[in-house]
N, C-alpha and C positions, 0 to 999 in steps of 0.2 A: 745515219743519224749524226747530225752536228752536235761541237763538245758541250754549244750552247744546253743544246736537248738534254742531251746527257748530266747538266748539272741540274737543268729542271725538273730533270725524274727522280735523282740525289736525292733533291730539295723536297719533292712531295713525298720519296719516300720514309725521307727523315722526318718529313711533321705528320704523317702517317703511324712510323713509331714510336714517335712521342702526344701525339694525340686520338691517333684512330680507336685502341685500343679502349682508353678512359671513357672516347666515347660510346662505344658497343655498350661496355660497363655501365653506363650511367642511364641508355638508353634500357638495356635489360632489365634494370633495377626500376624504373620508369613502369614498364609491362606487369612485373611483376606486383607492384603496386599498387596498381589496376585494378587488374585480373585478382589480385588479393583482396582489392576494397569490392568488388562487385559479388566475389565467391562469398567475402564474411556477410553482406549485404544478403543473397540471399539464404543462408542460413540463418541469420535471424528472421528473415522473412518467413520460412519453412516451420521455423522453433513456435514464433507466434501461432504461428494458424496450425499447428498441433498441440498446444498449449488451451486455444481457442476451440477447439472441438472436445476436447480433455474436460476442458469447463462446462461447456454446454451441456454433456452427457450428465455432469456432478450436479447441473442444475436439475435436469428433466429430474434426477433421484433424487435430489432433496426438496422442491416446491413443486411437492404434488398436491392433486387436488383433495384429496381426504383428508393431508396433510398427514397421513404416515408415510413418513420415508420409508426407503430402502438403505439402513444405517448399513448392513454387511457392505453394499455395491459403493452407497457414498463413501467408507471409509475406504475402500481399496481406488475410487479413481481420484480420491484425495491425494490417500498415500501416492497415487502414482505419477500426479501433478508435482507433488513436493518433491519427489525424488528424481524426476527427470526436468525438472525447470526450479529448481531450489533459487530463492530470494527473489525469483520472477511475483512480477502485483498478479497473477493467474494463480501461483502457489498461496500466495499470502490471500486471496481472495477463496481458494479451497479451504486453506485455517478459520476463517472467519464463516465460511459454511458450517464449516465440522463445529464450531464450537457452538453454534446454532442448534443443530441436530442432538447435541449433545445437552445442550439447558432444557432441550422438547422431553429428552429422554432422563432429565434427572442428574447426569453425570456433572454434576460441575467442577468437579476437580479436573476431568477432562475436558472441560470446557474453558478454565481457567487455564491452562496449560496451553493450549490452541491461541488462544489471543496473548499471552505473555511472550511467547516465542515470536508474535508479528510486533507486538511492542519494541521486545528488545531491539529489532533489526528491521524496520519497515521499511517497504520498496519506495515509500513516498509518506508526505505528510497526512495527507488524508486518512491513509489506512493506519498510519498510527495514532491519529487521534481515535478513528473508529474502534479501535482492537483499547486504549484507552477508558474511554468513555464505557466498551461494555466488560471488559473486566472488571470495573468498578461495580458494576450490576451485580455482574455474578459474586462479588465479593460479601459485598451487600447480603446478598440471597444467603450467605452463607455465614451469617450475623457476622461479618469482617465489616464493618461499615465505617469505623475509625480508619481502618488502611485505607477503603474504598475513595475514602477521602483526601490523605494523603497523597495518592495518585493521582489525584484533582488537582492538588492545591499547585499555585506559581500562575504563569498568563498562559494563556491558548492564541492561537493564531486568531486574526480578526474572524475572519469566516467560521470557525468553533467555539467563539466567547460563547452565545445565546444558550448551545445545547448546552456546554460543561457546565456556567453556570447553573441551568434548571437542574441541570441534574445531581450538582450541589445541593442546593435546594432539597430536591426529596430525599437525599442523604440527612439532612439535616434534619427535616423534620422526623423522620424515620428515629433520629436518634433526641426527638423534642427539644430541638434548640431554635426555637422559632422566631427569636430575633432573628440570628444567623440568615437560617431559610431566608425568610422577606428577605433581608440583604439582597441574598444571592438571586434569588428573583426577578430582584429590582435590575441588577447588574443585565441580569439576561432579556429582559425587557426594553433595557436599555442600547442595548446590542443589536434590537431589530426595527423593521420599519413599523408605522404606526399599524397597516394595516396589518401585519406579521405577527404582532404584540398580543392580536385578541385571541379569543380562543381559551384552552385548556391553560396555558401560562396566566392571565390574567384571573382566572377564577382560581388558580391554587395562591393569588396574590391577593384577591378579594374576603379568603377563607383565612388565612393569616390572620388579615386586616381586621376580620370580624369576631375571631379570637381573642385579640387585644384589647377590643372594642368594652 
């Protein structure tokens, strides 16, 4: 081998150890990145769809056709939704069961409890307005109708004005503030399409109306 060669071997094996290495390292870190994003990929995949059969089973027990649940089985595959997929909308969609089951059964304090916990910390907007709007009920039910209200009060997302409003509304009149109500009515009436507007809304606005009349 000429000394030529011999420098060129030097040479590659000099930027060999100054870059071979970094690049193994960078390449590894590369794989494992991967193989990291595909592993977590499908572990949520795996989490859902036991999540997802968790739920189904909590459905077949709570909308049955007689319409008596099975409050023992619903709260234990509740409980075992909240405790193995906690802040998942499957968990908070089990809270929003149980608190159902539980207004069928009377309990409202546990039922108030079930939706105050998806209030404080919902997966998404929708389930907090929903765990919203029916705490007010239950509060309501539970001659709390001034809180019920308070929990109402401020703006709802566009797609929620129609129901909060109405459901101000039968807050209101519940508590005989009948201007009020019509307000609120009006707002919620005001929120939907024409043909969205008839119905049970217009008649609790027509009944007002005829009130004052």
């Amino acid at each position: 081998m000429s000394r030529t060669e011999d420098e060129e071997l030097a040479v590659i094996r000099d930027w060999w150890q100054r870059n071979g290495k970094p690049l193994l390292t960078g390449s590894a870190l590369a794989l494992v990145v991967v193989f990291g994003w595909q592993a977590w990929q499908k572990h949520q995949v795996t989490e859902a769809q036991g999540a997802s059969v968790l739920y189904q089973q909590l459905l077949e027990n709570s909308l049955v056709a007689d319409g008596q649940a099975d409050v023992g089985k619903v709260a234990e595959l509740a409980g075992k939704l909240k405790a193995d997929y906690a802040g998942s909308h499957y968990a908070q969609y089990a809270s929003l069961l149980l608190a159902k089951v539980a207004v069928e059964a009377g309990k409202l304090d546990d039922a108030r409890a079930e939706l105050q916990a998806v209030l404080d910390k919902p997966a998404d907007a929708t389930l907090g307005e929903l765990a919203r709007q029916r705490l007010a009920r239950v509060l309501a039910a539970q001659d709390k109708t001034e809180e019920a209200l308070k929990l109402l009060a401020g703006d709802a997302d566009q797609a929620f004005v129609a129901a909060r409003e109405e459901l101000k509304g039968d807050l209101l009149v519940k508590l005989e503030r009948s201007d009020e109500a019509l307000q609120a009515y009006e707002k919620a009436k005001a929120a939907l399409t024409a043909e969205a507007a008839v119905g049970g809304l217009q008649i609790k606005i027509d009944d007002l109306a005829k009130g004052d009349a």
